[in-house]
N, C-alpha and C positions, 0 to 999 in steps of 0.2 A: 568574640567568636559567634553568638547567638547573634548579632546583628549581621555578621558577614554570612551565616547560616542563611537568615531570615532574604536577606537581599539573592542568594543566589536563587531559593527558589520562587522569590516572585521575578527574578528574571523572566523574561520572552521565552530565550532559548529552555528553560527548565521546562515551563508553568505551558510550553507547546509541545515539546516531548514525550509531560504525561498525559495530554492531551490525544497526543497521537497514538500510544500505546494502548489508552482504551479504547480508542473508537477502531485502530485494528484490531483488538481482543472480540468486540462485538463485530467485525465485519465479518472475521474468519469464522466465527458463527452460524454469521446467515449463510456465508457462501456453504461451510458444512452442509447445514439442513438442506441449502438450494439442491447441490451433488448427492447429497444421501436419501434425500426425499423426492427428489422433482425429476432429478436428469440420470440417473441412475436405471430407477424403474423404466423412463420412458426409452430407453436406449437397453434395455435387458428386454424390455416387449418386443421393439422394431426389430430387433436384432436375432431375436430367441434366446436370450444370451441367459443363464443365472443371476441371481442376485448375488455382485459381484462382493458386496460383502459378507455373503456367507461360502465365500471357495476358500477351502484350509485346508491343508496336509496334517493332518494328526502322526505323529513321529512316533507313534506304537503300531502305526498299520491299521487300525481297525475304523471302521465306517461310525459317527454321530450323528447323532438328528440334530444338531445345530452346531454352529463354532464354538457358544458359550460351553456346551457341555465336554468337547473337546478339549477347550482350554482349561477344565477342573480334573479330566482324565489325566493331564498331564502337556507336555511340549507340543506344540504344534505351529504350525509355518501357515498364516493369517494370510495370503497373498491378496487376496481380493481385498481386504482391509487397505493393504498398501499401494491398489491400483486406485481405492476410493482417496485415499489421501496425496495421492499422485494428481488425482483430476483436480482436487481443493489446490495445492499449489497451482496449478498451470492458471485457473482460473483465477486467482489469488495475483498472481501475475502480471496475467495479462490487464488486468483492473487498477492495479497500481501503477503499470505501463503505460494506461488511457491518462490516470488521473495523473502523471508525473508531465505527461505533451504535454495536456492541457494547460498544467500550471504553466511550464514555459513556452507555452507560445504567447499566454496572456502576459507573463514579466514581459518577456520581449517586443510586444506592441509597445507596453507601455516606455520601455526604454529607449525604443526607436522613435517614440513621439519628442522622450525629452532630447535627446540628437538631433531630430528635425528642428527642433526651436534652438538658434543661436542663443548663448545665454549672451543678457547686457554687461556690456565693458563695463570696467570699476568706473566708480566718482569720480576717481584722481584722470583717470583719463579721458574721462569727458570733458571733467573741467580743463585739464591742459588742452585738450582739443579746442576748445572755447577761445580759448587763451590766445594758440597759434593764429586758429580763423579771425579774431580782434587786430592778432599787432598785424598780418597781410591787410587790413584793412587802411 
């Protein structure tokens, strides 16, 4: 059982999965920071708009100086949280959407190159090819 363990996860398919898991754990990261940090503010300036992660409904009615302190008062409705986490998917998205072309259009050259090359007939049929071309002789 430990070797059939051992074998699954030095498999490909395993040993690229966790692979892929953490470099998307670290991507959604940066894309995070990129939206919460970079395009957030620059798009609340051009816009006049609030910092859209501080728009919250506090569900006692009454006014906060921040979301954090809202959310220790009690319930409150985060909106602007979930418009920032709406823009990390789409952006999240669309990046995966690039990098998913990309990989196949590069399989697909490759696959059209091996189609464009005839592969060589077997031995056996060479040689009987031989063979025929000999006794017409």
């Amino acid at each position: 059982m430990i070797k059939e363990f051992r074998e699954f996860l030095i498999k490909g398919n395993a040993f690229d999965m966790a692979v892929g898991i953490i470099l998307g754990g670290a991507f959604g990261l940066v894309v995070k920071s990129l939206v919460d940090n970079i395009m957030m503010p620059l798009i609340g300036g051009l816009l006049k708009l609030p910092d859209f992660s501080q728009m919250y409904h506090a569900m006692d009615g009454k006014v906060y100086e921040s979301l954090e302190a809202a959310q220790k008062a009690g319930p409150t409705l985060a909106h602007g949280v979930f418009i920032n986490n709406t823009i990390n998917l789409v952006i999240v998205g669309l990046a995966l959407f690039v990098m998913v072309k990309y990989i196949e259009k590069a399989t697909k050259s490759k696959e059209e190159e091996a189609a464009a090359v005839p592969a060589a007939p077997p031995k056996q049929e060479v040689l009987l090819e031989e063979i025929r071309d000999l006794l017409k002789k």
